[in-house]
N, CA, C and O of each residue as an XYZ file, in Angstrom:
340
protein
N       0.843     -1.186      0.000
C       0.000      0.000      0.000
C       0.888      1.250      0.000
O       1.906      1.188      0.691
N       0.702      2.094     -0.512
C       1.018      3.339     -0.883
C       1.065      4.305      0.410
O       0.013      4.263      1.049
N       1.933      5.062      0.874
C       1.455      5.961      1.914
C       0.835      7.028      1.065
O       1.369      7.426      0.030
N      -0.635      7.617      1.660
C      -1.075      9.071      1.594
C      -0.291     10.306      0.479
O      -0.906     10.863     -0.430
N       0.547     10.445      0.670
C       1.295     11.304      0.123
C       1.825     10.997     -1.437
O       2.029     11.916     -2.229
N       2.000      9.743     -1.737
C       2.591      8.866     -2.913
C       1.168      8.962     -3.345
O       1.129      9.515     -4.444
N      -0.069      8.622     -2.888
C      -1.414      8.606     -3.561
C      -1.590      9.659     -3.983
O      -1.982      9.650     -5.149
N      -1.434     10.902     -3.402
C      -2.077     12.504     -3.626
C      -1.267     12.630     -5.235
O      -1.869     12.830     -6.291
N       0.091     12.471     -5.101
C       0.963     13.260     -5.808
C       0.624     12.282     -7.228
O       0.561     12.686     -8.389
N       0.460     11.077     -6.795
C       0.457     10.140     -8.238
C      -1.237     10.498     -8.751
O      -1.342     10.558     -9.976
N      -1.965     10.632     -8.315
C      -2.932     11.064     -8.559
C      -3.046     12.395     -9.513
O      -3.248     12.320    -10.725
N      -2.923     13.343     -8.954
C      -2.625     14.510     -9.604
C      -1.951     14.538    -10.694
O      -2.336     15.216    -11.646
N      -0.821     13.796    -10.734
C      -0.131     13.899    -12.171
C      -0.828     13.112    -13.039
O      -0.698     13.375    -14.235
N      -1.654     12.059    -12.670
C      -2.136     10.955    -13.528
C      -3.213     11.904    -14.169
O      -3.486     11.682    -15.348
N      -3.988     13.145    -13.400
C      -5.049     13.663    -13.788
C      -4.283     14.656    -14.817
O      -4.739     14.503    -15.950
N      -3.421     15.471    -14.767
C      -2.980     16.270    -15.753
C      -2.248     15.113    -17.089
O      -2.333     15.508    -18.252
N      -1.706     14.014    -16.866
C      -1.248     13.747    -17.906
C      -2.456     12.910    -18.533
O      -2.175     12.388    -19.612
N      -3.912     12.658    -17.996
C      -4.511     12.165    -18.714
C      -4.440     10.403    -18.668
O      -5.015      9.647    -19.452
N      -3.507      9.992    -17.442
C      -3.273      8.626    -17.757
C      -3.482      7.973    -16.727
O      -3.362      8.559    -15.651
N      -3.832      6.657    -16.750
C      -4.352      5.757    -15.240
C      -3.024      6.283    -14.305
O      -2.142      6.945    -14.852
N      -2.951      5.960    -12.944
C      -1.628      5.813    -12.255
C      -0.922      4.859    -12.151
O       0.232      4.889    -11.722
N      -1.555      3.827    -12.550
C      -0.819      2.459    -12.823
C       0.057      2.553    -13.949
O       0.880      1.674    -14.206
N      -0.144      3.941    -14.858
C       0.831      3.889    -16.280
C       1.763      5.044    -15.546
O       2.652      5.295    -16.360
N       1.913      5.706    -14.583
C       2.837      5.999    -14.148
C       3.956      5.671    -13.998
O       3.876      4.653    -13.310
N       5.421      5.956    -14.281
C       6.477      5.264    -14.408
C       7.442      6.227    -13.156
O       7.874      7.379    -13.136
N       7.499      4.760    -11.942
C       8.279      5.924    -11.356
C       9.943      6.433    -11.601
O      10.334      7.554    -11.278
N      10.812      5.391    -12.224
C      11.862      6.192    -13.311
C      11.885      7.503    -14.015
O      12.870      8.221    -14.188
N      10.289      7.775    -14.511
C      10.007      8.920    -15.211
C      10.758     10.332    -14.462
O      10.768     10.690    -13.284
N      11.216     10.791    -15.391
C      11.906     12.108    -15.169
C      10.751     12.923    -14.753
O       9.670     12.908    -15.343
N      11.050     13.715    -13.597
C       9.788     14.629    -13.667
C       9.501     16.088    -14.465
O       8.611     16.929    -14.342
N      10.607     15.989    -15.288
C      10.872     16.803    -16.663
C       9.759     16.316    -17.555
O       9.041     17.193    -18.035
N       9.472     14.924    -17.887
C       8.135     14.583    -18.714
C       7.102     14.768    -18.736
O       6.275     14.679    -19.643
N       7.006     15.164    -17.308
C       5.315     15.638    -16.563
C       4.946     16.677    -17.256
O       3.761     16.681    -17.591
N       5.894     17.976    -17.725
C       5.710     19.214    -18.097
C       4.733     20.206    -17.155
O       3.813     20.925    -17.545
N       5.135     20.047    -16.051
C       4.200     20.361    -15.415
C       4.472     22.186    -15.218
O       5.566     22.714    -15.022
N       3.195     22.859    -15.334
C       4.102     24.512    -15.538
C       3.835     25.219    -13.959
O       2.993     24.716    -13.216
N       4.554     26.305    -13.580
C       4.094     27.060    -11.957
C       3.081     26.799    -11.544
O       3.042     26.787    -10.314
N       1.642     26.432    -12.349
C       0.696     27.044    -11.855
C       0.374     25.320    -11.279
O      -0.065     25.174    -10.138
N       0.615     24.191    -12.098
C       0.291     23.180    -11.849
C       1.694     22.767    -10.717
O       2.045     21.589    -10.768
N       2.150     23.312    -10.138
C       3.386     22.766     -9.211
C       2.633     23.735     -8.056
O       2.466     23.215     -6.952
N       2.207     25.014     -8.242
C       1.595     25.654     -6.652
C       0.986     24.768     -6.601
O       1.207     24.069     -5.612
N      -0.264     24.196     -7.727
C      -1.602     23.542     -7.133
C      -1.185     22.757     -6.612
O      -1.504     22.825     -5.425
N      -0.169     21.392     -6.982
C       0.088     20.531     -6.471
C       0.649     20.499     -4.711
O       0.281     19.676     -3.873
N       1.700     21.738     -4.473
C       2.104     22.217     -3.593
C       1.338     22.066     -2.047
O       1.596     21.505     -0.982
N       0.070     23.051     -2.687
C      -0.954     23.576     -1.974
C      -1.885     22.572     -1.399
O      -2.507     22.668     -0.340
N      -1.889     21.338     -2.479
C      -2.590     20.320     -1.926
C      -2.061     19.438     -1.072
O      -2.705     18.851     -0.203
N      -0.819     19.308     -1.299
C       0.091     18.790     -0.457
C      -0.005     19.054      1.314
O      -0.360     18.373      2.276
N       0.607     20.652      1.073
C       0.345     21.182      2.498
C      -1.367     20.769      2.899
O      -1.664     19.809      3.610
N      -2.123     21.487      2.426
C      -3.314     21.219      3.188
C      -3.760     19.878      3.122
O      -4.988     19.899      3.033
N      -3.259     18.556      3.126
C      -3.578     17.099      3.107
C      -2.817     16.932      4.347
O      -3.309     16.720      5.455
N      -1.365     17.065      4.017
C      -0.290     16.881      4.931
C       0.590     17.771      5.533
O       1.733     17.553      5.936
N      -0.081     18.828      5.553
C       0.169     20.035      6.884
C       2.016     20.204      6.304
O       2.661     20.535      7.298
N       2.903     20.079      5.121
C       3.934     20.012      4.800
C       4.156     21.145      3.931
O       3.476     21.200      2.906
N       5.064     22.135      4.189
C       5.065     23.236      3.050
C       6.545     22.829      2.357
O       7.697     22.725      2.777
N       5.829     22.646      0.982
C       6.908     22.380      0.074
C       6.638     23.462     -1.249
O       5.658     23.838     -1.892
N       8.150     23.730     -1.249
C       8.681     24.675     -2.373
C       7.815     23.994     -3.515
O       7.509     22.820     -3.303
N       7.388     24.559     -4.672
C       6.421     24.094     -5.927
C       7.687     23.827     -6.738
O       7.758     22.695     -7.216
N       8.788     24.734     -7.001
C       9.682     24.777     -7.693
C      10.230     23.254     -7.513
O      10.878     22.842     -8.475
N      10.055     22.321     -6.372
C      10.872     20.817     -6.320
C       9.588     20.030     -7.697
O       9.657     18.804     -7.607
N       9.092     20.243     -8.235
C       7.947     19.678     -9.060
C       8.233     19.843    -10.181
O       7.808     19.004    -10.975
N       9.206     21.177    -10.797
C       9.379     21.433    -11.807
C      10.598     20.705    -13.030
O      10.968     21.097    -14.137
N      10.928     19.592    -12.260
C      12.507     18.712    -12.819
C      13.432     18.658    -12.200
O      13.517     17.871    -11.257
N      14.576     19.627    -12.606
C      15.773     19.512    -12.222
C      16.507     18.321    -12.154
O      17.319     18.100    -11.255
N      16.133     17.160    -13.518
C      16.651     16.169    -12.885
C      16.262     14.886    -11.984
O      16.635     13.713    -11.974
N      15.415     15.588    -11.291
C      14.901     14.039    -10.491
C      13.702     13.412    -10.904
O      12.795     13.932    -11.555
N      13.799     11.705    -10.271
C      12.488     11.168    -10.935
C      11.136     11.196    -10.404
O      11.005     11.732     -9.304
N      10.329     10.824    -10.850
C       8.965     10.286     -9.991
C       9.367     10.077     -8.745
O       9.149     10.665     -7.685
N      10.004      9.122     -9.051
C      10.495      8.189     -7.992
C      10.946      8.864     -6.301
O      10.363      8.691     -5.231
N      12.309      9.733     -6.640
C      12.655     10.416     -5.926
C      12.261     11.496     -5.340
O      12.610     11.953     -4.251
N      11.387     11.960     -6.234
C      10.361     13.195     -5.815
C       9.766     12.469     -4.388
O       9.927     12.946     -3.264
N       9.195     11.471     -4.634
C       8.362     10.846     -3.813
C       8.988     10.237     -2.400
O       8.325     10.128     -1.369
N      10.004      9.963     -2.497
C      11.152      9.769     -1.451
C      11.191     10.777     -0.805
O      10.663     10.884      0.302
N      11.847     11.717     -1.410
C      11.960     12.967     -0.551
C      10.853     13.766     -0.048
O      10.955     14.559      0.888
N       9.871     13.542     -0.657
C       8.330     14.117     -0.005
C       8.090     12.695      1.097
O       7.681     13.357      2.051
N       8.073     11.878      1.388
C       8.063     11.154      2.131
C       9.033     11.574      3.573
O       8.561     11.654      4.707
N      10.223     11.770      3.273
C      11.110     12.004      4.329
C      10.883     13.115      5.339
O      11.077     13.201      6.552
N      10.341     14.047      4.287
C       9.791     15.419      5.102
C       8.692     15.083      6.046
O       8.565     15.453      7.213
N       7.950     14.344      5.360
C       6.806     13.768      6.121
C       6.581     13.262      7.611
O       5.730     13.346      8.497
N       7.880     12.664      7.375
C       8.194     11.557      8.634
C       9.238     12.361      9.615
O       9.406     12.006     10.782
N      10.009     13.618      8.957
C      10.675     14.359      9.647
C      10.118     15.408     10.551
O      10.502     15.619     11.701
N       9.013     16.153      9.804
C       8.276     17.059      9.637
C       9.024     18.288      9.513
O       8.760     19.244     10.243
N       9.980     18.336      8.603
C      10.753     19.152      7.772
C       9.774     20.212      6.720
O       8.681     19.847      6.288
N      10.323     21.426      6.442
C       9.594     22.115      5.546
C      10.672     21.814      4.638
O      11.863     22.076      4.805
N       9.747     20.828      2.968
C      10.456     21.133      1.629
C      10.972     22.341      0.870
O      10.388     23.381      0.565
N      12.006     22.007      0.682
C      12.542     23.310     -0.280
C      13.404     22.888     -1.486
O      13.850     23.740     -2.254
């Protein structure tokens, strides 16, 4: 089972890219998402108000990391209760 947070985020992208979450690839660069500011606040925003976690929108936008790791590191904060940046 998925923690909470891995559901929200895979969700959301599955809804902008149009695709089940099961076709989610967590390797996927999060450069593929194309996801633009406005869809990284939303995501952000939902984040915090689900899981009380304020994370920078700008970690959504690529740089390099995957699905995968996105999700790691939003996890860690979680369990830390660290603010993302």
């Amino acid at each position: 089972m998925q923690p909470d947070i891995d559901r929200l985020v895979l969700l959301h992208l599955a809804t902008l890219c149009g695709e089940p979450v099961e076709a989610l690839d967590l390797d996927m660069p999060m450069a593929a998402f194309d996801l633009d500011s406005f869809d990284a606040v939303e995501l952000s925003l939902a984040i915090e108000k689900a899981h009380a976690i304020e994370i920078d929108p700008e970690v959504f936008l690529g740089h390099g990391q995957s699905l995968g790791s996105l999700l790691d590191m939003l996890r860690s904060f979680r369990f830390r209760g660290e603010r993302g940046q």
